[in-house]
N, C-alpha and C positions, 0 to 999 in steps of 0.2 A: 481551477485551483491556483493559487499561489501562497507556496507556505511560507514563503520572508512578511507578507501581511494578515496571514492567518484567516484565509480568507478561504472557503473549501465549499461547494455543493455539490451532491452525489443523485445520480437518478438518472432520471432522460436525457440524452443529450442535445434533444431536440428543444425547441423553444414549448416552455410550458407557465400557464397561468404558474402564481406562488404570490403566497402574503408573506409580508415582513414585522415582523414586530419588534420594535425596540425594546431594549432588556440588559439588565445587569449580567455580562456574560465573564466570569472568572475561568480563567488557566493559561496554561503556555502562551506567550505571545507571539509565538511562529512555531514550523514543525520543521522548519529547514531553510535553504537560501534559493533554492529553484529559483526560473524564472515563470510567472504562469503559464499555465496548459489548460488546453481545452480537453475535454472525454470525446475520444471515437465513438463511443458505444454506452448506452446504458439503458437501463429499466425501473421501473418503481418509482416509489414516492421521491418529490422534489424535493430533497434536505439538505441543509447547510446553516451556512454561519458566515458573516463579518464584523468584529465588535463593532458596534453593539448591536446589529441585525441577527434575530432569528428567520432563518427563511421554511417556508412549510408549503405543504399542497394548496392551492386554493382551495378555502371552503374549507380547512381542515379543522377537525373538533378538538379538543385538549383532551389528552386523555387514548385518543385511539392510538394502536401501532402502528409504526411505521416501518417501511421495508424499502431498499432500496441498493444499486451497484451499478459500477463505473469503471467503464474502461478506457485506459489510456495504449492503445496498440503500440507497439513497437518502440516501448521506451518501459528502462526499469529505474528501479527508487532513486536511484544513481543520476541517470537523465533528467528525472524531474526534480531532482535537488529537493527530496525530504528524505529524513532524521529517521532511521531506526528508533522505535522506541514506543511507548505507551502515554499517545497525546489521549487528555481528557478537557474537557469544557464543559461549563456547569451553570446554569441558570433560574437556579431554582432549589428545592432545601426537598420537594417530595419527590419522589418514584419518578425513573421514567426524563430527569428533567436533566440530560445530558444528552452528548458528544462526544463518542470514544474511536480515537480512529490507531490503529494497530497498523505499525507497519513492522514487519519481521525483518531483522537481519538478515541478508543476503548468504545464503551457504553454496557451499562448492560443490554441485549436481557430481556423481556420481554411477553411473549405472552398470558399474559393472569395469569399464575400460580400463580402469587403473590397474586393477587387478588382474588384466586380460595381458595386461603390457609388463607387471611384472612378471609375470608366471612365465613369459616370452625370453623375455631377458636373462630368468634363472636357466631355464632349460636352454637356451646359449650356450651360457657359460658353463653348465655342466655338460653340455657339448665338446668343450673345448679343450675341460679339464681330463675328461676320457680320452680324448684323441692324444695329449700329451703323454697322458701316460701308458696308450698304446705304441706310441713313438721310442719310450726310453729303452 
C-alpha cells in the first residue's frame, strides 16, 4: 500500500500470480501521505489498483466475486498515514466495477475504566466531605 500514490493491493501477502489490466480508473488521487507498507498477513483474492493498472487473480473471469483482507500488525491508520474517510475508484459504468476502501475514524475505546475511575474519585470525595462534617 501507499496512499500518497494511490497505489493499494489487498489479499495474500505472500507472492502470488495476478493480471494487470490497463484501464480508465477515476477517483481520489490518494487516501493519505503514509509512507508504503507491506501486509503481515492476508487471505483471498489478489486485488488492487495503481492508475491505470487494475490488478486481479490470475485467470480471473469478469464478472465473478471477489473476496479478500489484509493485515498490517502492529500499526494503526495513523502509522500508515491514511485519511479517514470513504475512498471509492471506478472503472467502468456497470455493477461490480469499483474499489471502496473504508477507513473508520479512530474512536477513544472505552471499556468500562472511565467510569470505574469516576465513581472512585466521587466516592473520595464524598469520603471526605462526611469526615468534615463529622469533625465540626
Amino acid at each position: 500500500m501507499d496512499p500518497l500514490l494511490t497505489f493499494l493491493v489487498t489479499g495474500p501477502a505472500s507472492f502470488v500470480f495476478a493480471d494487470g489490466y490497463f484501464g480508465n480508473i477515476s477517483g481520489p488521487g490518494a487516501f493519505g501521505t503514509g509512507l508504503p507498507s507491506v501486509a503481515n498477513d492476508g487471505s483471498g483474492d489478489v486485488v488492487g489498483f495503481q492508475r491505470p493498472f487494475l490488478v486481479v487473480p490470475h485467470g480471473y473471469i469478469s464478472g465473478n466475486p471477489l473476496s479478500d483482507s489484509s493485515t498490517y500488525a502492529n500499526q494503526t491508520f495513523s502509522s500508515l498515514g491514511v485519511e479517514p474517510g470513504f475512498h471509492k475508484w471506478s472503472w467502468g459504468t456497470g455493477p461490480d466495477q469499483s474499489f471502496t476502501l473504508l477507513i473508520e475514524a479512530p474512536t477513544m475505546p472505552d471499556d468500562g475504566s472511565s467510569l470505574a475511575l469516576l465513581s472512585m474519585v466521587l466516592l473520595c470525595l464524598l469520603g471526605l466531605v462526611q469526615k468534615r462534617m463529622v469533625r465540626i
